[in-house]
Structures are given as structure tokens and as C-alpha cells.
C-alpha positions as CSV (number, residue, x, y, z in Angstrom):
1,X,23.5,20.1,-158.3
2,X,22.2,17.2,-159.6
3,X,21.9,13.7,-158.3
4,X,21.7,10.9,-160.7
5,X,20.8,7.3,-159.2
6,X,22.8,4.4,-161.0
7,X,21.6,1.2,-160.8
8,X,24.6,-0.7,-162.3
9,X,23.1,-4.4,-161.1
10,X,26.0,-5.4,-159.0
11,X,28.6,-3.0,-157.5
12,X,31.3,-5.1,-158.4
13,X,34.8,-4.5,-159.5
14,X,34.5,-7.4,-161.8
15,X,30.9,-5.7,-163.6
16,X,32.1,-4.3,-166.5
17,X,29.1,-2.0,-166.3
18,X,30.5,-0.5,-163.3
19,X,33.6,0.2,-164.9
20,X,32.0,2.3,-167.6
21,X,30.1,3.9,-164.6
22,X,33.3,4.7,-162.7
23,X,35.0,5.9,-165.7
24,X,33.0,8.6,-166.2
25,X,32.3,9.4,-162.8
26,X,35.8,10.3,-161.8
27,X,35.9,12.8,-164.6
28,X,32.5,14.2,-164.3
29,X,31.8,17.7,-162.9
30,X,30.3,16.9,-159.9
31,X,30.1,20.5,-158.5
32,X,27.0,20.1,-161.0
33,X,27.0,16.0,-161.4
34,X,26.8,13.8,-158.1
35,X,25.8,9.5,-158.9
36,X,24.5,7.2,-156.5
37,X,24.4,3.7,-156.6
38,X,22.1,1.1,-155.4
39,X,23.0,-2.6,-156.2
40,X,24.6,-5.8,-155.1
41,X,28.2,-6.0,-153.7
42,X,29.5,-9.3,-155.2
43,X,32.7,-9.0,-153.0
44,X,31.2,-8.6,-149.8
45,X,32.8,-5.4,-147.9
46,X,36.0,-5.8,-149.8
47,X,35.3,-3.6,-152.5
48,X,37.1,-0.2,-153.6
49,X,34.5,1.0,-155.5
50,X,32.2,1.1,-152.8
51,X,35.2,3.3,-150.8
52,X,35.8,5.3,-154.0
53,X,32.8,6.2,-154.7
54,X,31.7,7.4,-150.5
55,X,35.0,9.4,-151.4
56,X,34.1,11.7,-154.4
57,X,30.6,12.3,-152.2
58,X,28.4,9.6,-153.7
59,X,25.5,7.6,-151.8
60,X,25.7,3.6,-152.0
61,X,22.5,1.8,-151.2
62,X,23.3,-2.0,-150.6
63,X,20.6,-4.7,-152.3
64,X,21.6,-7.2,-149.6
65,X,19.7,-10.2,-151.5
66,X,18.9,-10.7,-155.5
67,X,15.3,-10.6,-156.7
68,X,12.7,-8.4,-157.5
69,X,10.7,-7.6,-154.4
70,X,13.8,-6.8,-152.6
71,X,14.8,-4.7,-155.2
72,X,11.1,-2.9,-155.2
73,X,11.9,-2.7,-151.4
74,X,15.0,-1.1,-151.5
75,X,13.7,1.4,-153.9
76,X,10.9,2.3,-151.9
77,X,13.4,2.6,-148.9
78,X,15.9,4.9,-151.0
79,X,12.8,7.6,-151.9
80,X,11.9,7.5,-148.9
81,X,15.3,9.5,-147.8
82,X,16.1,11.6,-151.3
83,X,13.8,12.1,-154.2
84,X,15.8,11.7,-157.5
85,X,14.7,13.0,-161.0
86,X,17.3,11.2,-163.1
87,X,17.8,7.6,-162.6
88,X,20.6,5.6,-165.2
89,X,19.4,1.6,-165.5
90,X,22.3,-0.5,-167.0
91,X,20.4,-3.2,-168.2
92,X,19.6,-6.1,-167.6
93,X,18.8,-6.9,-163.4
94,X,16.3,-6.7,-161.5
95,X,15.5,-2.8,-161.4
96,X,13.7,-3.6,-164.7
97,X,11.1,-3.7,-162.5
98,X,11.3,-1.1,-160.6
99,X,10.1,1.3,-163.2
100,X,6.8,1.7,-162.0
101,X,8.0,2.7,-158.7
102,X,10.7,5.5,-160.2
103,X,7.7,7.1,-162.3
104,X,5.1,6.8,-159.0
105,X,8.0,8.8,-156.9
106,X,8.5,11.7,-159.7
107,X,11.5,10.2,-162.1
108,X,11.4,12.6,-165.5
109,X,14.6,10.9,-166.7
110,X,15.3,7.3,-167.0
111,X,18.0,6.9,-168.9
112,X,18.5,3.1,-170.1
113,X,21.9,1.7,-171.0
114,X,22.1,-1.1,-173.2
115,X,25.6,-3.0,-173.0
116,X,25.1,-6.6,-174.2
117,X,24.5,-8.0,-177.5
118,X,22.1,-10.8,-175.9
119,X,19.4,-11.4,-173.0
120,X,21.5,-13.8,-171.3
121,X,24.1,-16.4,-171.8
122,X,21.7,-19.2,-171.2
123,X,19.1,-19.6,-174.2
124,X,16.5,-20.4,-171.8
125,X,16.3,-16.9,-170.2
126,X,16.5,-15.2,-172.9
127,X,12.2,-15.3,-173.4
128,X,12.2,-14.6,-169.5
129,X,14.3,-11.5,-169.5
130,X,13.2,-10.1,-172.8
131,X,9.4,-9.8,-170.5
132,X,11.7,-8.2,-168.0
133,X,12.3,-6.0,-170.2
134,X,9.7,-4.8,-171.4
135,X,8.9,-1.6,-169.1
136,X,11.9,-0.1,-170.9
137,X,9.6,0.2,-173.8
138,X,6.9,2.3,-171.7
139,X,9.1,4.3,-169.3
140,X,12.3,4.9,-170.7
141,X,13.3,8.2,-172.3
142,X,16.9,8.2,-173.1
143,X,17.9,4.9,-174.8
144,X,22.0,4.6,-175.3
145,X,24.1,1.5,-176.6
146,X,27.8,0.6,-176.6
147,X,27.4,-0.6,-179.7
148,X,25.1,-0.7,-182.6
149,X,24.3,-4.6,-181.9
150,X,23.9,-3.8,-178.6
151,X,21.4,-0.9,-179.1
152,X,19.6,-3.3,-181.7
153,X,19.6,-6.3,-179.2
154,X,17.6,-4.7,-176.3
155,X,15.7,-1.5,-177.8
156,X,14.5,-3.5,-181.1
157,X,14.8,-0.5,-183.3
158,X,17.8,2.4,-184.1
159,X,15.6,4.5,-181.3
160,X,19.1,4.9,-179.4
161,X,21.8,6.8,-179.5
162,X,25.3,5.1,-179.5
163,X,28.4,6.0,-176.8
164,X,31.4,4.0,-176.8
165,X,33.0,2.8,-174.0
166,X,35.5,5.2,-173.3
167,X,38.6,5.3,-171.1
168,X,41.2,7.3,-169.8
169,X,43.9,6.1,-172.6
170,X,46.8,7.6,-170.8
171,X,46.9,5.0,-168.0
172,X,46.9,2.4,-169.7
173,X,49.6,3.7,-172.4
174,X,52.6,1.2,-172.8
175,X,55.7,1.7,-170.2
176,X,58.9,-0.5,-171.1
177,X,59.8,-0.7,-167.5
178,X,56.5,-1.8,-165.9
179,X,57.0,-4.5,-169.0
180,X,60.3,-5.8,-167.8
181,X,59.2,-6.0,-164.2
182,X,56.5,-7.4,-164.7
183,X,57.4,-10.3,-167.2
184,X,60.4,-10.7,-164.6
185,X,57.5,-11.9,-161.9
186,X,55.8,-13.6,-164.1
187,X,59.1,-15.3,-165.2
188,X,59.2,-14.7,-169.1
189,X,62.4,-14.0,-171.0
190,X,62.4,-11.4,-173.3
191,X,62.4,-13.7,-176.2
192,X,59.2,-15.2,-174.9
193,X,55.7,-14.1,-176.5
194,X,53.3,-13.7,-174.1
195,X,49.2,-13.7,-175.1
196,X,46.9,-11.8,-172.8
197,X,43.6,-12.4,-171.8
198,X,41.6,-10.6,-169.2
199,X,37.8,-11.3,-168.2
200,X,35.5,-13.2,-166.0
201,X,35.6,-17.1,-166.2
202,X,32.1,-17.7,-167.4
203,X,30.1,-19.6,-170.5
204,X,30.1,-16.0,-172.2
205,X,33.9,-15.5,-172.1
206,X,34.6,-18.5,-173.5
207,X,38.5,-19.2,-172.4
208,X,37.7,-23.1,-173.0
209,X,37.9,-22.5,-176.8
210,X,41.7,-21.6,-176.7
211,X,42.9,-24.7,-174.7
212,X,43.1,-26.8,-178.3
213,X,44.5,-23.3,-179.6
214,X,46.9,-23.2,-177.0
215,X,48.2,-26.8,-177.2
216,X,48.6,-26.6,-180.9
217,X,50.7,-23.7,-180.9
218,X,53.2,-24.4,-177.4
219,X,53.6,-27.9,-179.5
220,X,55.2,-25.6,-182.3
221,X,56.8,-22.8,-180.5
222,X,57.3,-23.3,-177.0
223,X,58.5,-19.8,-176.3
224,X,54.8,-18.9,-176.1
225,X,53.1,-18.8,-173.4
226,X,49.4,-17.4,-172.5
227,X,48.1,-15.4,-169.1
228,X,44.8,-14.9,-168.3
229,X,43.5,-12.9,-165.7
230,X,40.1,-12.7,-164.1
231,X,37.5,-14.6,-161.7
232,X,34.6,-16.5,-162.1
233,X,32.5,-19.4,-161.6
234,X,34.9,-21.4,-164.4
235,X,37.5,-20.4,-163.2
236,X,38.8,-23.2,-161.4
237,X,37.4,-25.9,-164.0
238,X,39.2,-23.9,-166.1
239,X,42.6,-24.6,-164.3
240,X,41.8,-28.2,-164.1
241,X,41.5,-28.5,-168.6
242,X,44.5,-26.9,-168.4
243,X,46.1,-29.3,-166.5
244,X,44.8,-32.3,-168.0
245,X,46.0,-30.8,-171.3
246,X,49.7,-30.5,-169.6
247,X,49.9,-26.7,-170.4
248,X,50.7,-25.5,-167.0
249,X,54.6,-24.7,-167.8
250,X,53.7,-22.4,-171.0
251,X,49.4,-20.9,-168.7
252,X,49.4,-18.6,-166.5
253,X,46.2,-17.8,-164.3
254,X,45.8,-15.0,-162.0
255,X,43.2,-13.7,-160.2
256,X,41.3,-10.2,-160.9
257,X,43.3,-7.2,-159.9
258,X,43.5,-3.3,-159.8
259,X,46.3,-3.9,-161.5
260,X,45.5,-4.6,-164.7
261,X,46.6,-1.8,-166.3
262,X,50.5,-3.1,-165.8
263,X,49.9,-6.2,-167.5
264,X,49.3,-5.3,-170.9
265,X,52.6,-3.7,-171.3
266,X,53.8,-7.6,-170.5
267,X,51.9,-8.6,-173.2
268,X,52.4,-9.2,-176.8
269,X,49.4,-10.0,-178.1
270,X,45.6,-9.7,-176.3
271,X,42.7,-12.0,-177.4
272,X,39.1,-12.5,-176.4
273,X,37.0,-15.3,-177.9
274,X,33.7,-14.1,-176.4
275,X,30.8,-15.5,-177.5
276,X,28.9,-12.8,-177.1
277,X,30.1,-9.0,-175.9
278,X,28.4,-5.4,-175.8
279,X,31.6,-3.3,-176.2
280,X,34.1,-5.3,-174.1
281,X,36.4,-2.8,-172.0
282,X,39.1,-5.1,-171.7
283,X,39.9,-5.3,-175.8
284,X,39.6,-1.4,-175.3
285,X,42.5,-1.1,-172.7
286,X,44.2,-3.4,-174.7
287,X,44.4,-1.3,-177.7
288,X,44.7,1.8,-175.8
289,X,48.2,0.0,-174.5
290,X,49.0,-0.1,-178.3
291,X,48.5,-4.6,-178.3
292,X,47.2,-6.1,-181.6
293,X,44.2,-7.6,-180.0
294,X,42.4,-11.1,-182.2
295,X,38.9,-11.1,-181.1
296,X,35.8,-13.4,-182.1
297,X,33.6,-12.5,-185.0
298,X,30.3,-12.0,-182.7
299,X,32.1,-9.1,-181.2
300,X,31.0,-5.2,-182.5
301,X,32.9,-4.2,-185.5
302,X,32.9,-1.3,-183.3
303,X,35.8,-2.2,-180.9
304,X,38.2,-1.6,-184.0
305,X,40.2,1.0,-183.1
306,X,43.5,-0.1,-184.0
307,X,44.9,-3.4,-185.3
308,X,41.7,-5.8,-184.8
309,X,41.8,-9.2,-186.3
310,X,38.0,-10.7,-185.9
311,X,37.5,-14.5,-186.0
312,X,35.0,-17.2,-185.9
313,X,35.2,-19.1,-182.6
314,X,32.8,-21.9,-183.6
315,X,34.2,-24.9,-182.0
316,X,35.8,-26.8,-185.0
317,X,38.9,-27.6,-186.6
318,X,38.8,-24.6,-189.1
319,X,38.3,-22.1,-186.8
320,X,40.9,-23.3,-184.1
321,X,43.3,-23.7,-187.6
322,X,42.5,-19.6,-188.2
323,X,43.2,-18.6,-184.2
324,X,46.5,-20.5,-184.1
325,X,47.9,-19.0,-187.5
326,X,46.5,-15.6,-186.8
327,X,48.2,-16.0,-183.1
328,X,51.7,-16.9,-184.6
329,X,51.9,-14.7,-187.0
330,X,54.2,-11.9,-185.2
331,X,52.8,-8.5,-184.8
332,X,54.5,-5.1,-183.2
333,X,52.7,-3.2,-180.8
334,X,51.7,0.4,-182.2
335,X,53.3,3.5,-180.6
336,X,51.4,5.2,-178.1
337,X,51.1,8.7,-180.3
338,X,49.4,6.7,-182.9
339,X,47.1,5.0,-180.3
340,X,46.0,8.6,-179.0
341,X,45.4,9.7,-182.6
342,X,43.0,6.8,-182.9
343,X,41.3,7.1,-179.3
344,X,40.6,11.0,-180.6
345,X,39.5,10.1,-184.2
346,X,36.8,7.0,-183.1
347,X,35.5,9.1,-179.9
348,X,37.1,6.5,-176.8
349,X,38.7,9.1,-175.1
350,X,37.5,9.5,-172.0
351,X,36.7,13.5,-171.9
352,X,34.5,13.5,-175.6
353,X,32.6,10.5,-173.6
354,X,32.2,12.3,-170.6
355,X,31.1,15.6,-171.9
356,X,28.1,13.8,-173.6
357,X,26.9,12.1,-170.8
358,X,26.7,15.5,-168.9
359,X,24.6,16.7,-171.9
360,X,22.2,14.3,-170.9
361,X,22.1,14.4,-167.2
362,X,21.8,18.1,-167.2
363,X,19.0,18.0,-169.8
């Protein structure tokens, strides 16, 4: 057997990077395929990843404190106890650095993962973190992407080779009982439409953009109302504009859950106004719950796998115009056969994924 080291950044529920990670991981052979993680834990020791993945026989090695020399430190410490061959960076954290260090202790395969379409959310890092990553350029030897854009954005070149993000569709296929109970807690009436949005409260999400969206369209139909689900830094002056703009009958926020997978049968609609994304997982489940999802325009092409409506979220009066007629426009929810059809024929499903990826660890 195998053991491949992931270094995911943070171990975090909320990492989308660890999502994709886990994903494949419970459907791996791991008779022949075992992943350990090294990282930070966001959520301090309430985190079921961490418990998930001690159960399937994985290692976790704890980065107690950010930076690069505790990183370099923690790697020396984890060689010291198991000498890996493969390790899988998901860019971009500290480990950049580390690369040195995996080729001194006898790494033959770093594989690098490319899953954002930018160097960072804030413009002045970007120079800073495009030097951190340059020892991708002289160690890496397996370079994927997510997307196209996001292959593009880090490797500078088409030396990559592209894996969507895929899932496990079934679980997150529509169910018209989890729908009525769960629009019953959140108190919507049937006739009610109810807009999703799931994802971190930060600059890159960009929730702010809908407020105006929002308030334009309750002030026309005020059967609609809007959840969104998620943590994050923003989060709570995200409540506060919401407020202000007296939307709290028709918003509802709620935090980050396990759960997710029940909410999208509430929903009639799921959007993300991103300002910048790699392959975003959450306007995957989406579709793979059958939603018409409205996305912004910076977002991969890619993530089209069903009924995709891309839009320009630059923050003026002709783009908030295009959200709020695209958002009332009413849309059905596609069947769940059709869905599968669609998972198969693009390459999401989470078995066609998962059998690549043991290509490459096993070569």
C-alpha cells in the first residue's frame, strides 16, 4: 500500500479543497491508497473531518500555528516518523515552501493541485504569493486544475492536466419530503421562492452584491425570499447590511452545516456571485440536486453542467438590472435522471474522478 501525504492548507470543513480531498478519499481503494494530512484545523478540535479521516486509517499531523518555518518544522517532524514518496500540495499555503525539504527526504511524486483562478483575493499578495510559488515550477511533476482558468492561473502554460471536481451525485439528488420539512423550519409556504446561496462570507464570495438585488426584487414580489448558508469573517457585517436594508423578513442566514445536502431540495433557485472561483463545489451540488443555478461571469465555463446562467457582477446598475430579471424569471428544477445523464456525460461523477486520481497515485 501506498501512502500519499495531503497538504490541503487548512483541515477545515469550510476548505473547499478539503472537500474535493475527502470526496475522493471515501471512495478510494485504500487496501492500495491510504492519505494523510498535515495542515491547520480552523475549528479547533471540533472538526469531523479530522475524526473521519483517523476512521478510514489516515494519519493527521496538526500545523498548530501559520507560517513558513513552522510549516518547514512540521515537515521535518512528519519524515522523521514515515518516509512518503507521493505528496499532493493543494495550492496555495505555506507548504509552497516546503518543497525543498520533500525532495531532500526522497519525494518522487509531487503532485500540485491548482484550484483557484487567482493568487489571492487581495491584489497586493498576489506578487507575494506568485514568488511563493515559484518552487512548483522546479519540483512539481504532476500539474492538475479544476478548471482550465485555474490550471492557466497558477501553472502559466496548458502543462496540466484538467479534473473536475467531482461528487457523489446521488446524495445530493432532490427528495420532496426533505423539501417540505425543511421549508417548514425554515418557515416558507409552498408558494414562496426560495434562492440559495451557500459559501464562506469573504471579499471573494461576494454576498454584498445581492443586497441591492435582493431589495429590488422583495420590493416586487415579496413571496421571495433568499438563504444563505456559510461562515466567515463577513459574515456578521453581512447581517448587519441586511438589516439596515430592512430585508430580514424575506434573508435568511445560517451557519455552515453537514447538512447542506438537505437544503437544496428547499431551494428554487441557487446563485453564487463570486468574484473569483476555481471550480466552486457548492454550484456543483447545486446542479447535481437538479437547481438552475445563476452564477457570475468570472466563474469557469466549466461548471455548466446543466441549466447555468452566467452574469456580470460588476457593481452597477446594469448588472444588478440582469441578476434581478434573470432571478425572477421562473425556472423548474430538472429531474434527477437527466441530472445523472449529465454528471456521466461531463465527467463529475464521483467514480470516473476517483479512478483517475488512483492512476496517478499508483504511477
Amino acid at each position: 500500500m501506498i501512502r500519499i501525504l495531503q497538504l490541503p492548507g487548512s483541515l477545515s470543513r469550510n476548505n473547499g479543497r478539503m472537500t474535493v480531498v475527502m470526496n475522493i478519499y471515501r471512495r478510494i481503494n485504500r487496501e492500495k491508497i491510504q492519505f494523510d494530512f498535515a495542515g491547520t484545523n480552523d475549528e479547533g478540535n471540533d472538526n469531523e473531518y479530522i475524526d473521519e479521516i483517523k476512521s478510514m486509517g489516515g494519519h493527521v499531523y496538526p500545523l498548530e500555528q501559520g507560517g513558513v518555518f513552522a510549516a518547514r518544522r512540521l515537515v521535518k517532524s512528519i519524515f522523521k516518523s514515515y518516509s512518503y514518496k507521493a505528496v499532493h500540495y493543494h495550492q496555495l499555503s505555506e507548504f509552497g515552501l516546503t518543497f525543498d525539504l520533500l525532495k531532500k527526504y526522497g519525494v518522487r511524486q509531487l503532485i500540485v493541485h491548482s484550484h483557484a483562478t487567482v493568487l489571492s483575493e487581495n491584489r497586493w499578495k498576489v506578487p507575494r504569493n506568485r514568488i511563493f510559488s515559484l518552487p512548483i515550477y522546479f519540483y512539481s511533476n504532476q500539474n492538475i486544475a479544476v478548471s482550465n482558468e485555474a490550471g492557466q492561473n497558477l501553472f502559466l502554460s496548458n502543462n496540466f492536466k484538467f479534473i473536475p471536481n467531482a461528487i457523489d451525485q446521488s446524495k445530493f439528488s432532490f427528495n420532496e419530503e426533505i423539501r417540505c420539512k425543511v421549508r417548514q423550519k425554515l418557515t416558507v409556504q409552498d408558494e414562496d421562492v426560495l434562492v440559495g446561496h451557500v459559501g464562506r462570507f469573504a471579499k471573494q464570495k461576494n454576498q454584498s452584491f445581492l443586497i441591492p438585488v435582493m431589495a429590488n426584487i422583495i420590493a416586487e414580489n415579496a413571496h421571495f425570499h433568499f438563504l444563505f448558508i456559510g461562515d466567515g469573517p463577513e459574515k456578521e457585517g453581512f447581517r448587519q447590511a441586511i438589516q439596515q436594508a430592512g430585508l430580514t423578513d424575506n434573508v435568511i442566514i445560517l451557519d455552515s452545516t453537514p447538512e447542506i445536502k438537505n437544503y437544496y431540495s428547499a431551494m428554487d433557485l441557487f446563485v453564487l456571485p463570486s468574484l473569483f472561483e476555481g471550480l466552486p463545489m457548492a454550484g456543483i451540488e447545486a446542479q447535481a440536486n437538479g437547481l438552475p443555478i445563476i452564477v457570475s461571469d468570472t466563474i469557469s465555463h466549466q461548471l455548466e453542467i446543466t441549466k447555468t446562467t452566467f452574469l456580470s457582477v460588476q457593481p452597477d446598475k446594469e448588472s444588478i438590472k440582469a441578476w434581478v430579471e434573470a432571478i425572477l424569471i421562473p425556472q423548474s428544477r430538472i429531474d434527477n435522471q437527466n441530472v445523472q445523464e449529465q454528471f456521466l456525460k461531463k465527467g463529475f461523477l464521483i467514480d470516473s474522478s476517483v479512478a483517475k486520481w488512483e492512476e496517478i497515485y499508483l504511477s
